[in-house]
C-alpha positions in Angstrom: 120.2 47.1 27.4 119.6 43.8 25.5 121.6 40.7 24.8 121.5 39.0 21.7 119.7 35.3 21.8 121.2 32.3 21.1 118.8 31.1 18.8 118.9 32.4 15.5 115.4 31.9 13.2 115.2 32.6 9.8 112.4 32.3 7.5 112.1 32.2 3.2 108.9 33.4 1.6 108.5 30.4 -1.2 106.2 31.2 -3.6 104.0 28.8 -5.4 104.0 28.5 -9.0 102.2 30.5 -10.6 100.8 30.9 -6.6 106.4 40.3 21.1 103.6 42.4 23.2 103.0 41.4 19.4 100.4 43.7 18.8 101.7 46.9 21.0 101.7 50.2 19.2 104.4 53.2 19.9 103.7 56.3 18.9 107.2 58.6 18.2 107.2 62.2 18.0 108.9 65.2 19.7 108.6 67.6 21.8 110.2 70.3 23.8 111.7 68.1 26.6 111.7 64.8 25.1 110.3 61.9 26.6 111.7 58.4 27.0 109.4 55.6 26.2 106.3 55.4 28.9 103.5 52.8 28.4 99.8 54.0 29.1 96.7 51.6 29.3 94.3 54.1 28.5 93.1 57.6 27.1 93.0 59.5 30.7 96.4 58.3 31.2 97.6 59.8 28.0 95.7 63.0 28.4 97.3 63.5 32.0 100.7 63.7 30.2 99.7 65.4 26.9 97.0 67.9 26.1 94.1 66.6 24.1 94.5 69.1 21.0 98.5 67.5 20.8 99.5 64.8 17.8 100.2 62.5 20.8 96.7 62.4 22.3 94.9 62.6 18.6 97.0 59.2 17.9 96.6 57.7 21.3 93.0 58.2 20.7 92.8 56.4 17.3 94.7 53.6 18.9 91.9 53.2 21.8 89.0 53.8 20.5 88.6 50.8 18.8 86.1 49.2 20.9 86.9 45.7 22.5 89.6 45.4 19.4 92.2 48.4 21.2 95.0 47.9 22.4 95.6 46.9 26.4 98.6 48.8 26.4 100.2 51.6 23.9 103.7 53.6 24.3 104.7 56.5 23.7 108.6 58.1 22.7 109.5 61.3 22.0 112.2 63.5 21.1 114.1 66.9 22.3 113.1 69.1 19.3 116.7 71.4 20.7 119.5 69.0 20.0 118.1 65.5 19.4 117.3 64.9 15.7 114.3 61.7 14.7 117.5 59.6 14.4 118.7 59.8 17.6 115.5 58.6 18.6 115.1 56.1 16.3 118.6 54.8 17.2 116.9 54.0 21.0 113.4 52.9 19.8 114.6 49.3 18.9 115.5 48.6 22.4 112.0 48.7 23.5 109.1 46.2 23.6 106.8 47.2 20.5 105.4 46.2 17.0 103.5 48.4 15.3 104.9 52.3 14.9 103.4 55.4 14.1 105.3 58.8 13.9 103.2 62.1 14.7 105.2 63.5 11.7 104.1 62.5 8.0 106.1 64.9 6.1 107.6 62.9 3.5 111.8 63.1 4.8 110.5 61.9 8.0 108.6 59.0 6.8 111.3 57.7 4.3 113.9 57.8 7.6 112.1 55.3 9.8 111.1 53.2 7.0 114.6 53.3 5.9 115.3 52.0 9.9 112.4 50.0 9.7 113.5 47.9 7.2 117.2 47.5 7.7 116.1 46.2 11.3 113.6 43.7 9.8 111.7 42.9 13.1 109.0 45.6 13.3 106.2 46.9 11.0 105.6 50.9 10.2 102.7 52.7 9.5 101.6 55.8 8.1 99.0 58.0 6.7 99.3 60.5 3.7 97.0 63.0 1.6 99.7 63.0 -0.8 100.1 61.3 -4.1 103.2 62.3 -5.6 104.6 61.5 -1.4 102.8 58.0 -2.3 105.2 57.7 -5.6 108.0 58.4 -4.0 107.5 55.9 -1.1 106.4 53.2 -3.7 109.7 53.6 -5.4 111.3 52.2 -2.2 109.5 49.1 -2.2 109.3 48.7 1.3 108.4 45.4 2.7 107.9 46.4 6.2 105.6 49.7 5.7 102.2 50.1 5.4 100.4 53.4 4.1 96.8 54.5 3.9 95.8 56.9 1.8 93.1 59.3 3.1 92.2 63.0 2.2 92.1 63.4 6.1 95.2 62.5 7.9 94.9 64.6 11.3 92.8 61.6 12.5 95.1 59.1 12.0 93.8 56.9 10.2 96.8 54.5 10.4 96.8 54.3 14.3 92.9 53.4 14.1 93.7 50.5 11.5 96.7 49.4 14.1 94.3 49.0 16.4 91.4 47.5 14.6 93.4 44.4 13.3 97.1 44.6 14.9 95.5 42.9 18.8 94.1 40.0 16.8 96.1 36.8 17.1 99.2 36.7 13.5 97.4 34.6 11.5 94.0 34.8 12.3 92.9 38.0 10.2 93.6 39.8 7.5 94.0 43.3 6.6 91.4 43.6 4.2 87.3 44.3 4.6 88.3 46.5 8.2 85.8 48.9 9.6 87.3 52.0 11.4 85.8 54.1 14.3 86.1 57.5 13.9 87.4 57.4 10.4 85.1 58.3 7.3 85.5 56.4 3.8 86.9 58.3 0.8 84.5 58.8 -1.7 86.3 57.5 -4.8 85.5 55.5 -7.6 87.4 51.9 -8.7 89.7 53.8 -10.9 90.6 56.2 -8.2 91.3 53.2 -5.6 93.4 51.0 -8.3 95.5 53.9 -8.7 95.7 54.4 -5.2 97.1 50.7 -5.0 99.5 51.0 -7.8 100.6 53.6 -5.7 101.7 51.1 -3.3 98.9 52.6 -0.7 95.6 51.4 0.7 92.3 53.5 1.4 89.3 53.2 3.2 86.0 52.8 0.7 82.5 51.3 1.1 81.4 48.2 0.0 77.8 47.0 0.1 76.9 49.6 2.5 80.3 48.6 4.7 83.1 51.3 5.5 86.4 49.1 5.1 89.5 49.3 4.3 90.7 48.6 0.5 93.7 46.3 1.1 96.0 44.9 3.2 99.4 45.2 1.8 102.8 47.0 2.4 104.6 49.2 0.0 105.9 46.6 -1.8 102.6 44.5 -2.5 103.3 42.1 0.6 100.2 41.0 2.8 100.6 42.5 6.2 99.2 39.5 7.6 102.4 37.4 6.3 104.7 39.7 7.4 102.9 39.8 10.9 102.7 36.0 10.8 106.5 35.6 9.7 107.5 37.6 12.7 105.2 36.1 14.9 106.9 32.3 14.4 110.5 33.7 14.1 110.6 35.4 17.2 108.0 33.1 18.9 110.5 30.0 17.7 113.4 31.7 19.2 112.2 32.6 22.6 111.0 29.2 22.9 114.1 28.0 22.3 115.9 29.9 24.1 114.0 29.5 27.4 114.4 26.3 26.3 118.3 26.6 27.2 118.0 28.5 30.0 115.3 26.4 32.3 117.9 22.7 31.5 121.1 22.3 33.4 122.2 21.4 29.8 120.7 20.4 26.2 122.7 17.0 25.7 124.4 17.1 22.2 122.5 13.8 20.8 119.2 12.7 19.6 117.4 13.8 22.6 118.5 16.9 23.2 118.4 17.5 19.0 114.7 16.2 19.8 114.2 18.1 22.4 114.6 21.7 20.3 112.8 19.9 17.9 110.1 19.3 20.3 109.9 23.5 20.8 110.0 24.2 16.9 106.7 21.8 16.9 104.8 23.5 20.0 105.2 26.9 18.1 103.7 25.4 14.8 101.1 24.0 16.0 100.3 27.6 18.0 100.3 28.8 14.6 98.0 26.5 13.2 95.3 27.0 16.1 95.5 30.5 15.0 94.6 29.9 11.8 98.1 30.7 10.2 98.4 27.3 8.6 97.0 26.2 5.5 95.0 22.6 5.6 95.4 19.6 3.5 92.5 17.7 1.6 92.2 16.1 4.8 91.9 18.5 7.0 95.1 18.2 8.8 97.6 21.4 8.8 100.4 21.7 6.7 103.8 22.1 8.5 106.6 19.5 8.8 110.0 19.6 10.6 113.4 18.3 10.2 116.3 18.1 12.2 119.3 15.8 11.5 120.4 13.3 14.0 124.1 13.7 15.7 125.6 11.5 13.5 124.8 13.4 10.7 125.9 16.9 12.2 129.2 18.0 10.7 132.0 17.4 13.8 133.2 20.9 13.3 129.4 22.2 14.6 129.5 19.4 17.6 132.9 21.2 18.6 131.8 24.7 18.7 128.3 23.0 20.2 126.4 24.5 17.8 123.2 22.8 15.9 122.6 24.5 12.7 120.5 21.7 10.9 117.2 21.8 12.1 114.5 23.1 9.4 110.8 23.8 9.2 108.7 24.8 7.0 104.5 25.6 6.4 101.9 26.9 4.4 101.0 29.9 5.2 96.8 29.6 5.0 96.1 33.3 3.7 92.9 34.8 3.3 90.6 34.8 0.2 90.3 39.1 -1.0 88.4 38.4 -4.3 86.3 36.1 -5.6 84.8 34.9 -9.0 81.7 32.6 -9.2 79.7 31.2 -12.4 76.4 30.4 -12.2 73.9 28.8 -14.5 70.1 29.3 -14.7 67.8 26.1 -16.5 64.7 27.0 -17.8 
């Protein structure tokens, strides 16, 4: 069981005009006797528990065979296909330490339901893999913000869990999405057309480019970069743990300008984690852009100092991106 925090972090997406194991994957399925959730570190300790012509292992073994980018450590959840249902499951899932999910099912019902979850719980990312256009229209239409799909003509790879693996270990902020090469998963062999629709569809793919197998995009359903949403998640919860261990190593945060500083003093540790990453943008001069601001006790409102609560401290950054596309002119003299 879990206990809420008593740090609360929240985070706005501004747009310029016109502008925890953080990377663990759990795979969910089912299965005759259920299983609760059980971490493995590698492929022989997956195929002890599950046969290797199984969903499970097929999924476990897109997730580590990703060279020195896998995983050190996926889990696994399934379950009782006699009188459990995918949302009892998914009801337990959120208890567990994970970030990335993948579902051994990808029929259209069951990938809408944990999306559905997915997004009402607004802390995790899901992804998936489907063969299926009109499925792609129909997850489109619920602009998800927190699900990823990839469109391939072969899904019994999984695709999805190999992409997870390929990008999902690398520090928030310090890659994107985009230009990824898969092990063991072929490119489509589309034209432009074909991927834009794709797109449109809310759905990447995986193409070549200049003799490279990669992967199309790197958005979510609803046109978000996966990277921000990683990276969002990353300093919220990253903020808030600080924080909170923050409270729990001091016989007591003072309710002044040093303790006030002190939280402060936290926020700024995390931020500037961020920006080694790579998550935050620089100025002309080099220098990253992030600032924080936390009102001094005499400007808190008494009625927060009574309840000891400090809800005036703010932060905000620039979220460094990644460059997909390009454009450069060129002039030849004679």
């Amino acid at each position: 069981m879990s206990v809420q925090n008593d740090v609360t972090v929240t985070i706005d997406i501004q747009r310029p005009t016109p502008k925890l194991g953080f990377g663990k994957p759990l795979i969910i399925g089912s299965s005759a006797s259920g299983m609760d959730y059980k971490s493995y570190s590698d492929l022989d300790a997956v195929k002890a528990d599950f046969a290797e012509s199984t969903e499970i292992y097929l999924a476990a073994r897109a997730l580590l065979s990703q060279g020195d980018n896998s995983p050190a450590e996926i889990a696994v959840m399934l379950y009782k296909t006699t009188g459990e249902t995918l949302e009892d499951l998914i009801g337990k899932i959120f208890l567990k330490d994970w970030y990335f999910l993948i579902s051994t099912s990808s029929t259209i019902a069951n990938i809408t339901t944990i999306a559905d979850a997915i997004e009402l719980n607004g802390t995790r990312m899901f992804f998936a893999s489907s063969s299926n256009k009109a499925n792609l229209a129909t997850i489109k239409a619920k602009k998800y913000k927190r699900t990823a799909v990839i469109y391939h003509t072969t899904t019994d790879n999984y695709p999805e869990a190999a992409w997870i693996s390929r990008v999902g270990t690398i520090q928030p902020g310090g890659v994107t999405w985009k230009f990824k090469t898969l092990q063991g998963i072929k490119p489509m062999d589309i034209d432009t057309t074909e991927m834009k629709a794709i797109h449109e569809l809310g759905a990447n793919t995986y193409v070549t480019k200049a003799g490279d197998d990669q992967t199309s995009e790197g958005m979510t359903v609803s046109g978000e970069y996966i990277d921000l949403i990683h990276s969002q998640d990353y300093i919220t919860q990253s903020i808030e743990f600080a924080v909170q261990k923050l409270f729990n190593r001091s016989d007591k945060v003072s309710y002044d300008n040093n303790g006030i500083a002190q939280i402060e003093g936290e926020v700024k540790t995390i931020l500037r984690r961020a920006d080694l990453n790579r998550m935050i943008a620089h100025d002309d001069d080099g220098l990253p852009i992030y600032s924080t601001t936390f009102k001094p006790r005499s400007q808190v409102d008494p009625a927060d100092r009574e309840k000891r609560e400090y809800n005036d401290g703010k932060f905000s950054f620039e979220l460094a991106g990644a460059i997909h596309k390009t454009k450069i002119s060129g002039v030849i003299k004679l």
